[in-house]
Each structure stands twice: as C-alpha cells, then as structure tokens.
C-alpha positions as CSV (number, residue, x, y, z in Angstrom):
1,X,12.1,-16.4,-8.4
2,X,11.6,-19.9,-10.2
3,X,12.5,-21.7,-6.8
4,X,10.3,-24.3,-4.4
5,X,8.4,-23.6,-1.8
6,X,9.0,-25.9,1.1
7,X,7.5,-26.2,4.1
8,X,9.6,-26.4,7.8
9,X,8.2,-26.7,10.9
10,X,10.5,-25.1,13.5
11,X,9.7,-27.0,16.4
12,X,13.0,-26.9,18.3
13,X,10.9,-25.5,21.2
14,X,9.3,-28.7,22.4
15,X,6.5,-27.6,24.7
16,X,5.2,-24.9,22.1
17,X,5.5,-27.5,19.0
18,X,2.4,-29.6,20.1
19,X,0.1,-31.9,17.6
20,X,-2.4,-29.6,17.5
21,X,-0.2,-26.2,17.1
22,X,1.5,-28.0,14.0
23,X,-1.8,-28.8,12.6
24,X,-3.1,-25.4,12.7
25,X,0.1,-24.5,10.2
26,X,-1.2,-28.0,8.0
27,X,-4.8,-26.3,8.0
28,X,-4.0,-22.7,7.4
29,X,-1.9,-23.2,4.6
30,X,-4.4,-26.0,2.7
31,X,-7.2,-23.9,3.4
32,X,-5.5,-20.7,1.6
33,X,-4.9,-23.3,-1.2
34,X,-0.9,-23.2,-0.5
35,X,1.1,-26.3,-1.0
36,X,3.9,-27.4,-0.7
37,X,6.3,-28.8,-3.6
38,X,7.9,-31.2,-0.6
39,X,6.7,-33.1,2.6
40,X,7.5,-31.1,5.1
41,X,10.4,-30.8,7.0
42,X,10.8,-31.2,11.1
43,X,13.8,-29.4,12.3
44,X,13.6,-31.8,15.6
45,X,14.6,-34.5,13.2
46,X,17.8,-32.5,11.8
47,X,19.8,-31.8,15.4
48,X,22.4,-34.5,14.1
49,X,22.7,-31.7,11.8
50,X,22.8,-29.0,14.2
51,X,25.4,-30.5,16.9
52,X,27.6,-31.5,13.4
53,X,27.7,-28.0,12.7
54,X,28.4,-26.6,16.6
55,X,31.5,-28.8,16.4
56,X,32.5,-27.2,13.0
57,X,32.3,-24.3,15.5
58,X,34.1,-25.4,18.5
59,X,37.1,-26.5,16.2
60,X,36.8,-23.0,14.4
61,X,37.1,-21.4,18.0
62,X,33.9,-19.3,16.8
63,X,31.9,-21.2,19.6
64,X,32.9,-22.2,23.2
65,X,31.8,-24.5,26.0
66,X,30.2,-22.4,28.7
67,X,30.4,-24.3,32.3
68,X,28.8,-21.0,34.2
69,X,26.2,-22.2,37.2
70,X,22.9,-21.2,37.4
71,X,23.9,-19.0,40.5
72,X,26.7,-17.5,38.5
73,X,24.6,-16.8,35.3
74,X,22.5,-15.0,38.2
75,X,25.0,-12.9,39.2
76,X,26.8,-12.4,35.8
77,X,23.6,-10.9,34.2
78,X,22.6,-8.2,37.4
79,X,26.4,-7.2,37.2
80,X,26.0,-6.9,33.7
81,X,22.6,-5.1,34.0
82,X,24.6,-2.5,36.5
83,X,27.3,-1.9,34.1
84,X,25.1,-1.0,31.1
85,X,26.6,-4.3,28.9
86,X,25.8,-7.5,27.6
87,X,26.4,-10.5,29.8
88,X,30.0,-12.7,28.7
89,X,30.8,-15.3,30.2
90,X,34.5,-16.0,31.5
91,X,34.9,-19.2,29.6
92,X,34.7,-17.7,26.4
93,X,38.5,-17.5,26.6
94,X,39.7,-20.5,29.2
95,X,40.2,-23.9,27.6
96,X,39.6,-26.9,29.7
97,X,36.4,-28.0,32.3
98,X,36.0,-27.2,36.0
99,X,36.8,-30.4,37.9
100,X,34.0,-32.5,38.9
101,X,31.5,-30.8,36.3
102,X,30.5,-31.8,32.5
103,X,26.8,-30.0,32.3
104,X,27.6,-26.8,29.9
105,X,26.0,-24.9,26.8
106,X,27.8,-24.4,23.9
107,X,27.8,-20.5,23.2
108,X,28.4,-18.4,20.2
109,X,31.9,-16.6,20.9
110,X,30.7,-13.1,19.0
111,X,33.2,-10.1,18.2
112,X,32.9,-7.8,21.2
113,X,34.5,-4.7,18.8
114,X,33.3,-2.9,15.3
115,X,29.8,-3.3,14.3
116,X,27.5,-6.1,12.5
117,X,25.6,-4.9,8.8
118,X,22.9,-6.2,7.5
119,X,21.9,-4.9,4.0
120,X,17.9,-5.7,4.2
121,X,16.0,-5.6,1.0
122,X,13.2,-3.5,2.7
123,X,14.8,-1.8,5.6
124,X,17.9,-0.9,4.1
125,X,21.6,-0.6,5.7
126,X,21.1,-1.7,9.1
127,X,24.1,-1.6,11.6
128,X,24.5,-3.7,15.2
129,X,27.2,-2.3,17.5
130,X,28.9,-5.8,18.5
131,X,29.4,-4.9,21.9
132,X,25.7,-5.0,22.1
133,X,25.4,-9.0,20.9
134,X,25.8,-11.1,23.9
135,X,27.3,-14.5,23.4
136,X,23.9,-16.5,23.0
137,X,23.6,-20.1,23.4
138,X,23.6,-22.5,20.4
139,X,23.4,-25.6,22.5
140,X,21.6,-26.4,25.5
141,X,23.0,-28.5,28.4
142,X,20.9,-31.3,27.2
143,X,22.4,-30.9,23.7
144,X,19.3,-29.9,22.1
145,X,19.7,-27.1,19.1
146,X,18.4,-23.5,19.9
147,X,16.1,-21.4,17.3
148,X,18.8,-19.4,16.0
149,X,21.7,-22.3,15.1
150,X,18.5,-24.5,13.9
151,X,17.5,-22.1,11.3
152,X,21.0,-21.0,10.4
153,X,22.3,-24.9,9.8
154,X,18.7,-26.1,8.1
155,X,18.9,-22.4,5.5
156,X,22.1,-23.5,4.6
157,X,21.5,-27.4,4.3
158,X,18.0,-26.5,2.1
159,X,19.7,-24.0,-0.5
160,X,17.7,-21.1,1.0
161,X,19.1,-17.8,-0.3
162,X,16.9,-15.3,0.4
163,X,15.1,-15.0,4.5
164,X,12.2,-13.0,4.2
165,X,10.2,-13.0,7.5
166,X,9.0,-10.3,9.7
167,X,10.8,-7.6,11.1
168,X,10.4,-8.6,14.8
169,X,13.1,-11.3,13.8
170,X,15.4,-8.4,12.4
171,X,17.8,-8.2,15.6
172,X,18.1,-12.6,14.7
173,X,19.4,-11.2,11.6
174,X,22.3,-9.9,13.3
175,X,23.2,-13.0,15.4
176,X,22.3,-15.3,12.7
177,X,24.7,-13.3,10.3
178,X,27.6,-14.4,13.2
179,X,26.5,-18.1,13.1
180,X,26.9,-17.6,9.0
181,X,30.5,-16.3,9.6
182,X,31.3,-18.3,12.4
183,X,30.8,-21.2,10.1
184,X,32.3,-20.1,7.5
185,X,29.3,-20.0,5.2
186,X,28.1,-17.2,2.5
187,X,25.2,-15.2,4.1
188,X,22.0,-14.8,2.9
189,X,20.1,-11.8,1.8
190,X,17.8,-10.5,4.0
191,X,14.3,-9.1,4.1
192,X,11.7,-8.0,6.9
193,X,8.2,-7.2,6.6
194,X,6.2,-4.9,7.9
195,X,4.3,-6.6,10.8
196,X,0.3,-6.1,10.1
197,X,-1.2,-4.1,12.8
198,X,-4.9,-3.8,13.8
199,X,-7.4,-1.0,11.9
200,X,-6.1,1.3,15.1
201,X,-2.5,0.8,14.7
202,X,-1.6,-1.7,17.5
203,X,0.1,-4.9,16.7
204,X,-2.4,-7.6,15.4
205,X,-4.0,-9.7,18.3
206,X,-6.7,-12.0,19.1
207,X,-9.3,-8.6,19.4
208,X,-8.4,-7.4,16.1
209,X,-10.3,-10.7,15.2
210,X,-8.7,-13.9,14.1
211,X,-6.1,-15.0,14.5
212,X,-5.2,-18.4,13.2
213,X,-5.8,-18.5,9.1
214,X,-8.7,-20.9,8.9
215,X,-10.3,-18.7,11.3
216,X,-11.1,-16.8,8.3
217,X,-12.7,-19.8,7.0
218,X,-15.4,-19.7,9.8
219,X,-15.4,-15.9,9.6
220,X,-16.7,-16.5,5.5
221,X,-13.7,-15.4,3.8
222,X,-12.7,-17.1,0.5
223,X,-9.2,-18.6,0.1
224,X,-8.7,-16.9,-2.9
225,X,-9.7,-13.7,-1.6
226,X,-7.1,-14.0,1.5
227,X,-4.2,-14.7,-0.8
228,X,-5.1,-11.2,-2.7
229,X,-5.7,-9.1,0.4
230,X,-2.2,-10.5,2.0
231,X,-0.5,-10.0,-0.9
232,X,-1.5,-6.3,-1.1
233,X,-1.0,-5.2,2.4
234,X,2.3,-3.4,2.6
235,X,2.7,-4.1,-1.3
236,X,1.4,-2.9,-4.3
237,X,1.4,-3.1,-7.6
238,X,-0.3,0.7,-9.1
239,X,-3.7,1.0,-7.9
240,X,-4.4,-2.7,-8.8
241,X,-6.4,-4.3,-5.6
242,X,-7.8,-7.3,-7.5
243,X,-5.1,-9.9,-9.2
244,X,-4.8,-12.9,-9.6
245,X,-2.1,-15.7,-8.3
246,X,-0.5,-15.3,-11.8
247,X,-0.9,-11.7,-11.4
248,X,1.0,-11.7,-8.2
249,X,3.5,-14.0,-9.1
250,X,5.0,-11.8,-12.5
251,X,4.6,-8.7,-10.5
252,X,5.7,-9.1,-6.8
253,X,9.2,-7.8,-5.5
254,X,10.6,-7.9,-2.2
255,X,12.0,-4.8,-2.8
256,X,9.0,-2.7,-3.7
257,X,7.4,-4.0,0.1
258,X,6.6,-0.3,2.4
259,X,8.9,-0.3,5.4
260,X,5.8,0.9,7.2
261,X,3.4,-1.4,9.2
262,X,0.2,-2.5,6.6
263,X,-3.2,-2.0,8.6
264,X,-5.8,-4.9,8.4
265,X,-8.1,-3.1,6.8
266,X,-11.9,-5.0,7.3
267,X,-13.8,-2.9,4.5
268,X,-11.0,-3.3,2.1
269,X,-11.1,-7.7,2.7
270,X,-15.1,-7.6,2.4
271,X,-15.1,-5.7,-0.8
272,X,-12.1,-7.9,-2.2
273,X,-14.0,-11.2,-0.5
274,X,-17.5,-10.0,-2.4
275,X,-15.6,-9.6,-5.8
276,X,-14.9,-13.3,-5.3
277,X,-18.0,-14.6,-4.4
278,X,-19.3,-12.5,-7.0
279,X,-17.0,-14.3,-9.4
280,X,-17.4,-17.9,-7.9
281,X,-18.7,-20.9,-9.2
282,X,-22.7,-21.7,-8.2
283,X,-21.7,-25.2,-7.5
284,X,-19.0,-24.2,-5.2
285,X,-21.0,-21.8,-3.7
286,X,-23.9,-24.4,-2.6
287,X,-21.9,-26.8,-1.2
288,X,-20.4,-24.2,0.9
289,X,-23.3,-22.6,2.0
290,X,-25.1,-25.8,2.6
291,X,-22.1,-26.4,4.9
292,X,-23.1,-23.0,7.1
293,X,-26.6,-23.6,7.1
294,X,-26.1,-27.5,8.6
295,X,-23.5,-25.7,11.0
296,X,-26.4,-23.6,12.2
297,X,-28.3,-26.5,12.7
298,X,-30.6,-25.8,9.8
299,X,-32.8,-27.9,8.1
300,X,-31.7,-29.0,4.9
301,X,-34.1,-31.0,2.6
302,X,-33.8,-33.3,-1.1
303,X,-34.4,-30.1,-3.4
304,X,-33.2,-27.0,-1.2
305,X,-29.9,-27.6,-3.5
306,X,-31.7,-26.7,-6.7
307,X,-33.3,-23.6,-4.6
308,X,-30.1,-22.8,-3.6
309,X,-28.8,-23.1,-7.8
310,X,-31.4,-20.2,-8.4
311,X,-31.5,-18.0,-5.5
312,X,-27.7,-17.7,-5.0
313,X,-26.9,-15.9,-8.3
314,X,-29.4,-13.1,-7.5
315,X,-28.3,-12.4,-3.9
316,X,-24.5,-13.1,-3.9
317,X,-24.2,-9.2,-5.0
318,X,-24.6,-7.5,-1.6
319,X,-22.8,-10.3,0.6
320,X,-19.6,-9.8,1.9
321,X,-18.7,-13.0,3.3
322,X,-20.3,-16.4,2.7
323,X,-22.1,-15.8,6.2
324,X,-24.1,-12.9,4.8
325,X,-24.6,-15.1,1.5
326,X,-26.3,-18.0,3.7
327,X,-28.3,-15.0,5.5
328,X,-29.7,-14.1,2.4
329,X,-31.0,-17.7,0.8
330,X,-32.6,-18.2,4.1
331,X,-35.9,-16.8,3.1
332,X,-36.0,-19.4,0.2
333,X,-35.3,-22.3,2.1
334,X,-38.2,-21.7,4.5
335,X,-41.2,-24.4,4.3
336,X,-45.1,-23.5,4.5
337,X,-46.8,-22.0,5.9
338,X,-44.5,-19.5,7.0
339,X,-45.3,-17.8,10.3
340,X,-45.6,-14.4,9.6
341,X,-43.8,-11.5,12.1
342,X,-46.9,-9.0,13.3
343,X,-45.1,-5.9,11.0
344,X,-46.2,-8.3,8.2
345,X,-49.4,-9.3,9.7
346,X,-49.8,-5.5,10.6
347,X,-50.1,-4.8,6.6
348,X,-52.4,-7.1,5.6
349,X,-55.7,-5.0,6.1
350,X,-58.4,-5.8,4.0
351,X,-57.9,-3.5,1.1
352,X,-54.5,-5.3,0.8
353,X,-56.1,-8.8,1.4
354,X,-58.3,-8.2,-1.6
355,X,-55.7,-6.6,-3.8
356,X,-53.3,-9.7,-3.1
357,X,-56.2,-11.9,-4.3
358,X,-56.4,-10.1,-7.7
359,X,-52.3,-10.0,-7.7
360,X,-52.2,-14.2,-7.1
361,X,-55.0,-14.1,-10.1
362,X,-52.2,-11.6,-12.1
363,X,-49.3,-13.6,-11.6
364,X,-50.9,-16.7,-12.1
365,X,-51.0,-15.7,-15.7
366,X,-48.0,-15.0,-16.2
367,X,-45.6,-17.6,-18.3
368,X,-42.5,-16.3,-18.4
369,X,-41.3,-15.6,-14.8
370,X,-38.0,-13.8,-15.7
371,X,-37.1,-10.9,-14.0
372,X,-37.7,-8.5,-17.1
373,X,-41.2,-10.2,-17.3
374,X,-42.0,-10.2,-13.8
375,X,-40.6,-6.5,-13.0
376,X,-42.9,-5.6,-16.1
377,X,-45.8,-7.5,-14.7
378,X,-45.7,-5.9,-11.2
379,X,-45.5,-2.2,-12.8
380,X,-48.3,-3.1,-14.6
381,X,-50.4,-4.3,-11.8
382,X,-49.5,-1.4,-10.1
383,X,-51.0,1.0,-13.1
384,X,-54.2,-1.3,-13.6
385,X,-54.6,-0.8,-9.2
386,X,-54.4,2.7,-9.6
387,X,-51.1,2.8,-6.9
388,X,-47.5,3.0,-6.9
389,X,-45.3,-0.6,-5.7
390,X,-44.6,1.4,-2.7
391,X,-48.1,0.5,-1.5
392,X,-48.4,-3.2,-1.8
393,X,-44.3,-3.9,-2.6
394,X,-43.1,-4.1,1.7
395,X,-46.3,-6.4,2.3
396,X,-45.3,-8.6,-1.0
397,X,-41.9,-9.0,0.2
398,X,-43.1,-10.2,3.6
399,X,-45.2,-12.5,2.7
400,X,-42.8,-13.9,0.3
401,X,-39.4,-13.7,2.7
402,X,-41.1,-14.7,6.2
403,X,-39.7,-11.0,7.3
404,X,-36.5,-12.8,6.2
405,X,-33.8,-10.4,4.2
406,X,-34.9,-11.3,0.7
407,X,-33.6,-9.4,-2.6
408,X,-36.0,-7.2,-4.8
409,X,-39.5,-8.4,-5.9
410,X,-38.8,-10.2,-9.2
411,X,-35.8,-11.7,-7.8
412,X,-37.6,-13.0,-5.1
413,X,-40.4,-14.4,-7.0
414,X,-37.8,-16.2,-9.2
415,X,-36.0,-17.3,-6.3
416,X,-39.3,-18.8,-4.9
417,X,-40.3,-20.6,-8.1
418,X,-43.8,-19.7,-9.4
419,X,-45.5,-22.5,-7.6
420,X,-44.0,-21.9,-4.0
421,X,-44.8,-17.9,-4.5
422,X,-48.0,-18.4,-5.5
423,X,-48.5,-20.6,-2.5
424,X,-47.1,-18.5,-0.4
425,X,-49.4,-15.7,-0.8
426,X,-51.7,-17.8,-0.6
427,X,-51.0,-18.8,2.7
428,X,-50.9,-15.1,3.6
429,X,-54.7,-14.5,2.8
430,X,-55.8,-17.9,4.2
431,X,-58.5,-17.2,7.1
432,X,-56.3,-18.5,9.9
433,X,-53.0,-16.5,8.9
C-alpha cells in the first residue's frame, strides 16, 4: 500500500502491559525478521491525548459524565439483564454533579435508535442494532484512557486508514465507529481476519503448540518460513505455497482474505520450513545448529564446524525443522571409539568381521571419495564379495553412525571424511569392540 509500518504497544491495561509481556512483542517480531520503520509507540505515554479528545467529546455532547455508584451500577445492570437491554445510565441526559461527589467515568453517549454499519473488506455489510451498544466507558474514575478511545484517538493521530485485525475485535468496530463520529472524524475502513484455529478446528491455544512467535524459534522453524506460512493461511495467491516477501508484498489484498477460519496446518509449515532449510545458507545453518547442539549440552570441539560445512548439505533434505537437522549431524560429531548399541554388535559375526577387513583394504584405495566414486566403489565390492549391499550395508552404517540416524552409505562416508571412516571401522573390528 506504499505506507509504514509502525509499531504501538497498547498498554492502556496496566497490569497486563508488564516488561516481560512487551518484550515478547520486541522478540517475536525481530525474530520473524519484522521491523519497524519507527521506535515504537506507548499508548500510556499519549492519555494527554486521549483526555484532549474526551473533552472534544463532552463539549460535543457525544460523551457524558457518569456519577452512578458501584451499588447502583449493581443494580442498573441485573435490571437491565431482566429487561432483555443494555445497561444506560441516568446521567446520560442530566447536567450537573450529585452534591458531595466528584468520582465519575466519562461515558460514550451512543444513539439508542436505527442501526450502526460497518462495510468490512472481508466480512462484508455488517449491521449493529444501536439499542444493543451500551454506553461504554471512555474514561475511568482515575482518568486513565480505556482500549477503545485509546485506539480510536492514537489511529487518527498516526494517519492510520485502514484497521485490519482479527475478527474477535469486529463488535469494537461498531463502538469505535461511534467514538469516530462522536468526534467528528472520517472513519476508517475496516477489515477482520479469520482467527487461526487448531488442526481440529478449535480456536488456537497453548495445546495446539506454541503460542508466543519465538516459540517457533525453539520449535526449529525458520523466520522466513513463518512469514510464508502466515501469509498463506486464510489467503492465497493460485496454488502458489512458496513466495517470497517480494512475492507477497505485489500480490497480497485484504480483500481476497476467506471469511472462514484458516487451520494451522503442521504438515503444511514442515514442508514449507524444509523448502527453506533446503534453500539456506551452510554458514547460517552451522551457526544455528551449533546453537541446538550447545543447548543440548553437547560437546562441541575446534573442527566439528568444518564437519558440520560437509555433513549438513547432504542431510538437510529430510529435516523438517532445524531440530531434526541437528538430529541428523549427530552421528558425525561423535568422537572414537564409538560405543556400539548390541543390534550393531549383534552383526558383526565373523564372516562380516573378515569382509570389513577386506572393505577397510577397498576403500583405502580409493582417491576420490565423492559420492559417485564411493557409490561405485561399494557396488563394486559388493560384485567382487559375491553379495548384494543389503548384506554388509545396515552393519556399515552402524559402525559408521554409532546406531545414530545417518544418511545413505556414500554420504556418510563423505560426511565422516576418509580418515575418520576408515578409523572407525577400524575400531569396529578391534579385538575389544
């Protein structure tokens, strides 16, 4: 839309707004790779604002002081619960102050008659009978802003145009779009999303998974990744499921978004998350995974990031997340001797012992250790044996991995380097393995 993105924090609710809530919003959007063209904004620091713009009201007679007690509120709303209606208070329409009492809230004095439209960019005509939009309060008795005025005042005050936000905010719409008027200001255009909803249709909660954006972080999820998937669900641009940020940004429209709830779909975020890891930079991809395996508590050593350099390439295929990619260098990483599970141990019966002796000899000889040269070599031991890789390949690949995942043969042996596979099987035929 050739506009900025600017960050608010909307912390007029004071107990909810902590530190460490804020800085979940900070995290979030730096890990997705989001930011913003401003410092952000703290709507607690605007309620000059606000209060300037509930006078505006007051003098406009679109807002009222509202001196009710707590024990009258009481009353007021089971009354008003009885009758079937929306709770209005008796000062909406007497001028003056009890004696002896100056605590009050500033209300917003709504039309009681005809109906409230909002024309939503994805749910369409939406009408609001006014007798159903109680007369809610813009200031508190302490003179602090409520959600709805703070947003109204700080949209206005920022340029924002166009509120696009999720449909549990659509009945706000309504009572914001009286705030607008009440103030005499043009309204914005309106769109709500689709909440996301769990993979069995419920609204998205702490079991569906995370929660909390960087949570995908931990969960191995690249940033890239996350800002395709969100971008697709409840949108679409033909059957497209990979684009880029350039890509989304010449095709998205507000108005092609399904009025429909999108699913988190897990399947559909691994194989998007694989395409990118797939696609990722090596370098990138060490550093990260060196990061998992240290949070694991795992042993890194000087030269494990050139193993890493090799091995990652020809495992990255398969993984899903950067959790499965750390799973699968593992067997590289391992120091000798490696202590060998008793499946492994299980193979190794002399006629194997003896044909891995005249294998070591084979590959020994080999100079180029490529994977065409090494998937050649290993058919060709195979044929000069007499057997098929079936019969020696599961044992290989133990001794190689540790009983670790590990890729195919060749790939392993190139992962390993020639001098650590070599050693390796070594180890494996050594008298005291």
């Amino acid at each position: 839309m050739g506009g900025k993105f600017l960050l608010r924090v909307e912390d007029t609710d004071r107990e909810r707004s902590t530190t460490e809530a804020v800085q979940v919003i900070f995290d979030g959007l730096g890990w997705l790779g989001l930011q913003p063209d401003a410092e952000p904004v703290f709507q607690a620091a605007r309620s000059d604002l606000h209060r300037a713009a509930v006078e505006d009201m007051l003098a406009r007679g679109s807002a009222y002081r509202c001196y009710m007690t707590h024990d009258e509120l009481t009353t007021e709303r089971e009354t008003a619960r009885a009758e079937g209606r929306v709770v209005r208070s008796p000062w909406r329409d007497t001028l003056g102050q009890p004696h002896g009492q100056n605590t009050f809230v500033v209300r917003l004095k709504s039309p009681t008659e005809g109906e409230t439209i909002i024309q939503d960019q994805v749910k369409g005509r939406v009408s609001f009978q006014n007798r159903d939009l109680d007369d809610l309060i813009l200031l508190r008795t302490d003179g602090t802003p409520t959600y709805n005025l703070a947003v109204v005042v700080d949209d206005h005050e920022m340029g924002v145009t166009h509120v696009i936000r999720g449909d549990d905010h659509l009945n706000n719409a309504a009572r914001q779009t009286l705030i607008y008027q009440g103030l005499g200001w043009e309204v914005p255009v309106w769109a709500h999303l689709p909440l996301i909803h769990g993979p069995d249709g419920a609204k998205l909660s702490k079991r569906h998974g995370a929660q909390a954006v960087s949570e995908f972080d931990d969960m191995g999820y690249l940033p890239e990744a996350m800002r395709n998937y969100l971008a697709r669900l409840g949108w679409g641009h033909g059957d497209d499921e990979i684009f880029s940020d350039e890509d989304a940004g010449k095709w998205f429209d507000v108005a092609d978004v399904v009025g429909a709830p999108a699913r988190l779909d897990w399947a559909k975020l691994n194989h998007i998350n694989n395409h990118y890891i797939r696609q990722a930079e090596i370098g990138r991809l060490v550093k990260l995974i060196t990061s998992i395996l240290k949070s694991r508590d795992w042993p890194v050593h000087d030269g494990d990031e050139a193993i890493l350099h090799r091995t990652i390439p020809l495992v990255r295929d398969g993984a899903k997340t950067t959790l499965e990619l750390a799973d699968a260098v593992v067997f590289a990483l391992k120091r000798r001797p490696l202590e060998l599970p008793e499946k492994i141990l299980g193979m190794l019966i002399p006629e194997t012992r003896e044909r891995f002796k005249h294998l070591a000899v084979w590959l020994g000889d080999v100079e180029d250790w490529t994977q065409g040269t090494l998937e050649a070599s290993l058919r060709a031991f195979a044929e000069n044996q007499g057997i098929g890789l079936g019969k020696f390949g599961p044992a290989l690949r133990g001794i190689l991995s540790g009983g670790a995942p590990a890729p195919d043969l060749a790939s392993a042996l190139i992962c390993l380097g020639k001098k650590e596979s070599l050693g390796r099987i070594e180890d494996a035929l050594s008298p005291g393995a």
